[in-house]
NUGU-543547 format. One record per residue: x, y, z of N, C-alpha, C, CB in turn; residue number from 1; residue in three letters. Coordinates in nm, 4 decimals. Glycine has a CB too. Layout:
(pt (X Y Z) (X Y Z) (X Y Z) (X Y Z) NUM Ala),
...
% end
This chain:
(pt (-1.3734 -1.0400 -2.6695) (-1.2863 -0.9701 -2.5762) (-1.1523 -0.9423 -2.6446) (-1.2663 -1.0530 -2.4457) 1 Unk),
(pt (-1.1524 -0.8215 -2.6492) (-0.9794 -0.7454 -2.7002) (-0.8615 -0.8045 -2.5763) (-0.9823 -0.5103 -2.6844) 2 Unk),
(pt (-0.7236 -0.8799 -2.6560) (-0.6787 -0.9260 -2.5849) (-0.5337 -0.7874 -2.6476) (-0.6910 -1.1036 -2.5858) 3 Unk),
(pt (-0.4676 -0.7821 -2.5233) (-0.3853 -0.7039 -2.4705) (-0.2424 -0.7316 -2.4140) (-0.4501 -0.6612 -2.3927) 4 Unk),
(pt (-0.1537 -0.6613 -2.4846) (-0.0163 -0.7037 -2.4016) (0.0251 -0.6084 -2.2862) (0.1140 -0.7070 -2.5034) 5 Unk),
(pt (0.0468 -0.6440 -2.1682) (0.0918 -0.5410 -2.0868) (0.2585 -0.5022 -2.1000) (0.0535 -0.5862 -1.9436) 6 Unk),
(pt (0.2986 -0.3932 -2.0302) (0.4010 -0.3271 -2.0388) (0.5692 -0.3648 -2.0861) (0.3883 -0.2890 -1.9308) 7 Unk),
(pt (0.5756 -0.5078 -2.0495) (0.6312 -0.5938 -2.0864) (0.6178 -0.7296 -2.1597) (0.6625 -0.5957 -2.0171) 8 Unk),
(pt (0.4954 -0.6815 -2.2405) (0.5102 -0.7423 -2.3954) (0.4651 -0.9089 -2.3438) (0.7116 -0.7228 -2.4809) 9 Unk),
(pt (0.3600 -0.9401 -2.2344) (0.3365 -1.0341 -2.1623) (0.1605 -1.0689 -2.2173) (0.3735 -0.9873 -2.0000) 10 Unk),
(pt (0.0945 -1.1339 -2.2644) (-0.0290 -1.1451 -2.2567) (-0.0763 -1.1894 -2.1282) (-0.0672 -1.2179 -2.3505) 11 Unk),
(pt (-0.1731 -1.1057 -2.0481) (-0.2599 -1.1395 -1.9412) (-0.3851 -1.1712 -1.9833) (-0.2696 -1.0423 -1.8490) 12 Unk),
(pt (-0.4052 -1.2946 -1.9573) (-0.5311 -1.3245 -1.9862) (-0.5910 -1.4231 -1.8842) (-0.5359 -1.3731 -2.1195) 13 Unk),
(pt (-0.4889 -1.4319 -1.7453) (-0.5576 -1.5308 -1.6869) (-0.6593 -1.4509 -1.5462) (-0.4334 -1.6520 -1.6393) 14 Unk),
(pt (-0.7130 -1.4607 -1.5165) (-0.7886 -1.4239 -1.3729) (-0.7664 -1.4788 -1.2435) (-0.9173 -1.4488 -1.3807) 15 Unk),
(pt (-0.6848 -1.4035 -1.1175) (-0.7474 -1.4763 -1.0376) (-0.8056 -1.3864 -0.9402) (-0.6684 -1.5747 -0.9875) 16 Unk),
(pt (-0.9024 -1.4359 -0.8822) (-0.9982 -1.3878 -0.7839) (-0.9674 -1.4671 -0.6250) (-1.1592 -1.4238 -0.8496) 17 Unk),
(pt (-0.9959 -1.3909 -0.5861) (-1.0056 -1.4303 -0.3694) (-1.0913 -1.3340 -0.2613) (-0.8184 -1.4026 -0.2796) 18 Unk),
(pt (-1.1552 -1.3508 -0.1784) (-1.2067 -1.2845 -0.0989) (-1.1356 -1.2390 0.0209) (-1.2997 -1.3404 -0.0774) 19 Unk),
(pt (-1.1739 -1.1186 0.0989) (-1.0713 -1.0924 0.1693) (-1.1787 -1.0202 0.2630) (-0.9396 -1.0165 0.0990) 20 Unk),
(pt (-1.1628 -0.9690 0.4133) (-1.2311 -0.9258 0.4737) (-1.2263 -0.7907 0.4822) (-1.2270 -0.9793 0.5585) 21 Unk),
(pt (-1.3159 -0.6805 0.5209) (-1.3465 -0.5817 0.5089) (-1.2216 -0.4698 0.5936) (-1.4880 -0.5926 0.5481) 22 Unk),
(pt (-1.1617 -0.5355 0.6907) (-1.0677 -0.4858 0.7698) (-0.9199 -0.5376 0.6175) (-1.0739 -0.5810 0.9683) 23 Unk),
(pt (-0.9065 -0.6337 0.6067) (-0.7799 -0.6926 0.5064) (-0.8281 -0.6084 0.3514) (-0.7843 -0.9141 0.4876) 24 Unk),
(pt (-0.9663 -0.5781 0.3442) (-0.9119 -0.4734 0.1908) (-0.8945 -0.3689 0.1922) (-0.9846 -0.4545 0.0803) 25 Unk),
(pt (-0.9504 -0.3429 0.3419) (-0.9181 -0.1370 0.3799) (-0.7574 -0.1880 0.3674) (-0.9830 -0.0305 0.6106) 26 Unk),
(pt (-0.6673 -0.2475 0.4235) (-0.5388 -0.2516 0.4851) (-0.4492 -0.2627 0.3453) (-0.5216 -0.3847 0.6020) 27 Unk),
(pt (-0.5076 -0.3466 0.2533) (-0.4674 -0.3673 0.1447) (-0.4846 -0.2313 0.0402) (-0.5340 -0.4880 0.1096) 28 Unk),
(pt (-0.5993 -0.1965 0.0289) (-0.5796 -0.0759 -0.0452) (-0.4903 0.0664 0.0137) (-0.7195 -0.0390 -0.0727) 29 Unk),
(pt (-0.4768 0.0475 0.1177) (-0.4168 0.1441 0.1890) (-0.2823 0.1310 0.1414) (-0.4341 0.1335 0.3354) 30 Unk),
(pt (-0.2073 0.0249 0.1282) (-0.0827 -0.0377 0.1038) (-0.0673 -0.0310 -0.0554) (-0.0792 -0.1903 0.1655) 31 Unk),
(pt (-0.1336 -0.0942 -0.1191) (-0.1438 -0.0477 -0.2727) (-0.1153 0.1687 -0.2633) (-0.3611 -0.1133 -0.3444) 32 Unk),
(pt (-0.2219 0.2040 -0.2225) (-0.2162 0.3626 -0.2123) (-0.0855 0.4312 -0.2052) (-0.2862 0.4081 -0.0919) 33 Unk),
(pt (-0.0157 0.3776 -0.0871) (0.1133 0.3546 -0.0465) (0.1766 0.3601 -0.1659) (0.1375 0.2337 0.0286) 34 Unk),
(pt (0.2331 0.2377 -0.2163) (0.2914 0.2441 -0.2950) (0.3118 0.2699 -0.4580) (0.3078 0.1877 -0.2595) 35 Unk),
(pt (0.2203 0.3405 -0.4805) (0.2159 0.4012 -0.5919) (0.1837 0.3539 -0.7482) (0.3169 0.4445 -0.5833) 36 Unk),
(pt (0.1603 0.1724 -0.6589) (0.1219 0.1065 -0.7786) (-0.0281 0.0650 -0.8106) (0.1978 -0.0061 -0.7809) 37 Unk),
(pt (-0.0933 -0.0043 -0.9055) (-0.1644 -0.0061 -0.9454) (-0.1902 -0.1525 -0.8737) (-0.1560 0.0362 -1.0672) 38 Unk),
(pt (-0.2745 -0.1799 -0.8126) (-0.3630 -0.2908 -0.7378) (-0.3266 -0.4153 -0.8113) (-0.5347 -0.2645 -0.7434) 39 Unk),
(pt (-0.3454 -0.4380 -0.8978) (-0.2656 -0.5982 -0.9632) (-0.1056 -0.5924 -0.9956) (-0.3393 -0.6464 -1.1347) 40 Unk),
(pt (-0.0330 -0.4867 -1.0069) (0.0707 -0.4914 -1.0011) (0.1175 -0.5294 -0.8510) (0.1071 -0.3843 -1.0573) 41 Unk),
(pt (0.0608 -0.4224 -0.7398) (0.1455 -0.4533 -0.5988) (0.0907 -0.6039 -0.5651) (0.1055 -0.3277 -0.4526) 42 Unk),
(pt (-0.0746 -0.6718 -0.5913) (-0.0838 -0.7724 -0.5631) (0.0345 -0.8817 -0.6219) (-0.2054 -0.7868 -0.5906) 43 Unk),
(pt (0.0600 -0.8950 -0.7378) (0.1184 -0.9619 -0.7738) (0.2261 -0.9717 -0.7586) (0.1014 -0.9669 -0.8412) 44 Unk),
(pt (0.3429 -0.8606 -0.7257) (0.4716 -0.8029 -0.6972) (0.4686 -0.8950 -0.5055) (0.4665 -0.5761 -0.7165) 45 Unk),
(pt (0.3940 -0.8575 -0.4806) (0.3784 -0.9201 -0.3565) (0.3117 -1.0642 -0.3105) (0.3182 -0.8337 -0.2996) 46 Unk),
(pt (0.2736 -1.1660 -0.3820) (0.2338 -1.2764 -0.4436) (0.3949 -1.3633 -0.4779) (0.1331 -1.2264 -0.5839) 47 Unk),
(pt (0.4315 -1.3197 -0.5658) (0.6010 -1.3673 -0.6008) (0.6488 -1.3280 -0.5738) (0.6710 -1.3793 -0.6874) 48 Unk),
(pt (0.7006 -1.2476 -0.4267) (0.7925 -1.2517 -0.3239) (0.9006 -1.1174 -0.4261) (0.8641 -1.4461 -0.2848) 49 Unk),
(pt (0.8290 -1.0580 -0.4944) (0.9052 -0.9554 -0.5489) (0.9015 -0.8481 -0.4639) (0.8655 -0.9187 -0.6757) 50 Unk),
(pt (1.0365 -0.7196 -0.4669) (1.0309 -0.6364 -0.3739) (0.8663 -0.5060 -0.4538) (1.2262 -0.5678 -0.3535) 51 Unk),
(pt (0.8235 -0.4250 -0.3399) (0.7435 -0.3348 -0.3892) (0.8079 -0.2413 -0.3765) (0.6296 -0.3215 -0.3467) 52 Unk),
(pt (0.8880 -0.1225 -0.4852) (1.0141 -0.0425 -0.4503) (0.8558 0.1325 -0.4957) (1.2282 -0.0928 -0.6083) 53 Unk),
(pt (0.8529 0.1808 -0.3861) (0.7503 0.3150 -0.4048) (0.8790 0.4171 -0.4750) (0.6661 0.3919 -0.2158) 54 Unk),
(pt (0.8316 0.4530 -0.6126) (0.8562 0.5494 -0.6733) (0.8010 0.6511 -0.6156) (0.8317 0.5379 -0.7847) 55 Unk),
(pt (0.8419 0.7771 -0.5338) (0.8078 0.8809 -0.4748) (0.7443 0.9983 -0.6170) (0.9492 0.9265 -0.3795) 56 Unk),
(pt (0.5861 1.0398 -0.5998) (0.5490 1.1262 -0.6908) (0.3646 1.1694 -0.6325) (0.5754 1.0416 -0.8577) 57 Unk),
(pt (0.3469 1.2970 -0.6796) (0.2268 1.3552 -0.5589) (0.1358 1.3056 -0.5359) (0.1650 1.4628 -0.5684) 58 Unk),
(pt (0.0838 1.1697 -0.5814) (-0.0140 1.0558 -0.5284) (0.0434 0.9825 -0.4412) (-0.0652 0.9633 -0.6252) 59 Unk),
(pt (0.1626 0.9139 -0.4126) (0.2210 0.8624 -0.3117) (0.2108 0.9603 -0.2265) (0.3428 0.8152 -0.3306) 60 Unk),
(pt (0.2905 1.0700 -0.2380) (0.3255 1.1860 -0.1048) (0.1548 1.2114 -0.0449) (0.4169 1.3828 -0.1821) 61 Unk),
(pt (0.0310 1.2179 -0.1374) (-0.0847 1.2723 -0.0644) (-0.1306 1.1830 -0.0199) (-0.1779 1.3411 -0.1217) 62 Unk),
(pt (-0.1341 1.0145 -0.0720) (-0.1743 0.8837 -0.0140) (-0.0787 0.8757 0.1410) (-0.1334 0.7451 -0.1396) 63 Unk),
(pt (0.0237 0.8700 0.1639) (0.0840 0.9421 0.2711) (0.0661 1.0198 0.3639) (0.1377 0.9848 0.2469) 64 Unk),
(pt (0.0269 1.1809 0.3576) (-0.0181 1.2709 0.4121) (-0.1513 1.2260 0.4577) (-0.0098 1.3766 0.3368) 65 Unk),
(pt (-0.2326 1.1465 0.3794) (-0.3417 1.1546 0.4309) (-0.3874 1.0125 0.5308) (-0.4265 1.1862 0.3135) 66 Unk),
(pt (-0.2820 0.9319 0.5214) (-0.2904 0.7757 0.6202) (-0.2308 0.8353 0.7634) (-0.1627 0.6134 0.5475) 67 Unk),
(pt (-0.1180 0.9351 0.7512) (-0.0447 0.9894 0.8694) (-0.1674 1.0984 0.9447) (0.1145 1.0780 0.8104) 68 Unk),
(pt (-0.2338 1.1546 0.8584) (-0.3652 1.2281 0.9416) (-0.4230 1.1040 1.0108) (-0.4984 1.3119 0.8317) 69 Unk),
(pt (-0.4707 1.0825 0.9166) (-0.5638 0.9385 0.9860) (-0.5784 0.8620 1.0879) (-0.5541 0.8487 0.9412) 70 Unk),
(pt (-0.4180 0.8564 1.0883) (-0.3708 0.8045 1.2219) (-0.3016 0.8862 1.2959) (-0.2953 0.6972 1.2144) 71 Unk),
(pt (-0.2892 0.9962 1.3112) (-0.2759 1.1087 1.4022) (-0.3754 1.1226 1.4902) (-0.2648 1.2247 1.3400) 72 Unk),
(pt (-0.5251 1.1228 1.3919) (-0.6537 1.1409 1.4292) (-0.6861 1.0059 1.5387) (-0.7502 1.1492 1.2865) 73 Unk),
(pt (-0.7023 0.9142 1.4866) (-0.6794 0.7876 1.5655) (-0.6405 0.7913 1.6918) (-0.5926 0.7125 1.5127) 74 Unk),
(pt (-0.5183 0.8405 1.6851) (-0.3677 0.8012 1.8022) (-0.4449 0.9577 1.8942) (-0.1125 0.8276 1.6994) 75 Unk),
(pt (-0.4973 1.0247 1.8589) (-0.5497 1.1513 1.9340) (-0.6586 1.0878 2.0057) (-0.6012 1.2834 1.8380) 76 Unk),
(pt (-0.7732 0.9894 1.9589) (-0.8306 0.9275 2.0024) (-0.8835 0.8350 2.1118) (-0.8187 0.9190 1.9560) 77 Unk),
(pt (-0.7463 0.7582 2.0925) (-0.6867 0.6852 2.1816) (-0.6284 0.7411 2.2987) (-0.6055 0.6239 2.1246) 78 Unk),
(pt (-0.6629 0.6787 2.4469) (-0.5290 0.7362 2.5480) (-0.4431 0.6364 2.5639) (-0.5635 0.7846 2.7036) 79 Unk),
(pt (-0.4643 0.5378 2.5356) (-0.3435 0.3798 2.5279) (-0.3716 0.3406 2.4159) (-0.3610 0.2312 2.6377) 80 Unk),
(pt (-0.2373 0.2439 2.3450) (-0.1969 0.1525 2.2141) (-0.2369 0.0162 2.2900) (-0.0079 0.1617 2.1520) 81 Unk),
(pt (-0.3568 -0.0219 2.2108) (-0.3424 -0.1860 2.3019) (-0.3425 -0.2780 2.1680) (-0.5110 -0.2407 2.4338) 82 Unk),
(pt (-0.3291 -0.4004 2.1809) (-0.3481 -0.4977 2.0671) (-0.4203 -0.4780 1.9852) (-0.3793 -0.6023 2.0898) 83 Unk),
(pt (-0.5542 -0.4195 2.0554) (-0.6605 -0.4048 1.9449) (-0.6417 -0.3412 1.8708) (-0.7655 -0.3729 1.9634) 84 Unk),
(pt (-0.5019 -0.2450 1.8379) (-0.4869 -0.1661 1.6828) (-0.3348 -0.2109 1.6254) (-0.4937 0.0356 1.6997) 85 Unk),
(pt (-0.3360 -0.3671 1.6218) (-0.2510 -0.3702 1.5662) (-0.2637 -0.3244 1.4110) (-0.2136 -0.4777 1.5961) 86 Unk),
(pt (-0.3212 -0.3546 1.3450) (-0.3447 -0.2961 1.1623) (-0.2518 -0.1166 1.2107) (-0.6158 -0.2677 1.0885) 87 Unk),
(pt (-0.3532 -0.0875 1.3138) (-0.3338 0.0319 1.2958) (-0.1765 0.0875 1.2932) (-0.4118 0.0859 1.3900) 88 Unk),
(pt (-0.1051 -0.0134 1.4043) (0.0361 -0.0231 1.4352) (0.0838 -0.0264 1.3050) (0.0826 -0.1427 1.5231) 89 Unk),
(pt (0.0595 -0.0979 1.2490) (0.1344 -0.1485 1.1161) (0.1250 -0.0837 1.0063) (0.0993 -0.2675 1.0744) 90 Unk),
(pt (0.0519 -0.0386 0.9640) (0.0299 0.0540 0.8453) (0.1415 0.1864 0.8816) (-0.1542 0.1076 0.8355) 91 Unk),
(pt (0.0917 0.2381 1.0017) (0.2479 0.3126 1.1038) (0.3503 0.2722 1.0383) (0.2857 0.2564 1.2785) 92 Unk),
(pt (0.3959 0.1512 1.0505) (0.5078 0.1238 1.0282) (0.5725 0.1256 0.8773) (0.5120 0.0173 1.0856) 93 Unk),
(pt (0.4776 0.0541 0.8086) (0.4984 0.0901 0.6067) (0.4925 0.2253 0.6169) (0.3522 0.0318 0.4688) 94 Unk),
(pt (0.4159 0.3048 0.6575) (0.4578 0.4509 0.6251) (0.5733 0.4921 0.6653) (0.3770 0.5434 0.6733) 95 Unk),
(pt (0.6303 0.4593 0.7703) (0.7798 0.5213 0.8420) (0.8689 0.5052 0.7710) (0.8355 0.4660 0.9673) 96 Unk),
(pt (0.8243 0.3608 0.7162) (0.9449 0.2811 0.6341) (0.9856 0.3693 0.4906) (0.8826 0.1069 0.5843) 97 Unk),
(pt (0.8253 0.3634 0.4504) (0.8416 0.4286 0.3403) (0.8968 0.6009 0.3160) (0.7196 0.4056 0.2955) 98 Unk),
(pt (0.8455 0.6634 0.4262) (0.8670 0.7774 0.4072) (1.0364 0.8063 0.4440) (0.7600 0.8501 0.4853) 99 Unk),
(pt (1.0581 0.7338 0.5312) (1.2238 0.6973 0.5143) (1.2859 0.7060 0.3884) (1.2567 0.5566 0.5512) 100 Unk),
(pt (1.2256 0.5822 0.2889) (1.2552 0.5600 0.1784) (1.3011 0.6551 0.1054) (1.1765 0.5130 0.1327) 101 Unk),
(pt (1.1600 0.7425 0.1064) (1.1424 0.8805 0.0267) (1.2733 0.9990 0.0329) (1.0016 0.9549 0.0955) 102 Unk),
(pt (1.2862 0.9698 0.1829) (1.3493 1.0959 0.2583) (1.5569 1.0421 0.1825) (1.3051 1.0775 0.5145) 103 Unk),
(pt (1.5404 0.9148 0.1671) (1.6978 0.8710 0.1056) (1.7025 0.9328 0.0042) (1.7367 0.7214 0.0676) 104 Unk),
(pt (1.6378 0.9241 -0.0933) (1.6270 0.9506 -0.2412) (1.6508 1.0752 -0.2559) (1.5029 0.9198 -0.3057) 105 Unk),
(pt (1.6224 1.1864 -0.2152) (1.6194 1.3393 -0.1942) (1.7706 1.3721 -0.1608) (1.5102 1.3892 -0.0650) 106 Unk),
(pt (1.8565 1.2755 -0.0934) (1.9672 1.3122 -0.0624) (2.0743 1.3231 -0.1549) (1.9940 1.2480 0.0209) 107 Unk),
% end
């Protein structure tokens, strides 16, 4: 096995693995998608309590566009918000946040 330094000159060579449920890796990849990073970076960034700061660029903006359909589609669906969508609530909310984010930066 070719061993490798990542971006900051760090050897990764350790593994860790965990299972997660089918609702927690949709939610998780959705959130990775979000933010523009690469799945072991946001895991880990978010693991050690580091901030996840989304660099705005046209994979974020379409990962975006296309969670806000999603849940447009959803929320069209629905005639009441009940508990049972909290995920759904929440992902809502990282996007607002984020697209907030987005919307500072431009200024």
């Amino acid at each position: 096995m070719e061993r490798k330094l990542d971006n900051k000159g760090r050897w990764r060579n350790h593994t860790v693995a965990f299972r997660v449920s089918e609702e927690e890796s949709k939610l998780l990849n959705d959130f990775v998608e979000l933010s523009g990073l690469t799945k072991q970076d946001y895991i880990t960034r978010r693991l050690l309590c580091r901030d996840v700061v989304v660099q705005g660029n046209p994979r974020v903006y379409k990962a975006l566009k296309n969670q806000m359909t999603a849940i447009y589609e959803e929320l069209k669906r629905l005639e009441l918000c009940s508990s049972e969508n909290e995920e759904l609530l929440y992902t809502l909310q990282v996007i607002a946040i984020t697209l907030n984010g987005l919307k500072g930066e431009e200024e």
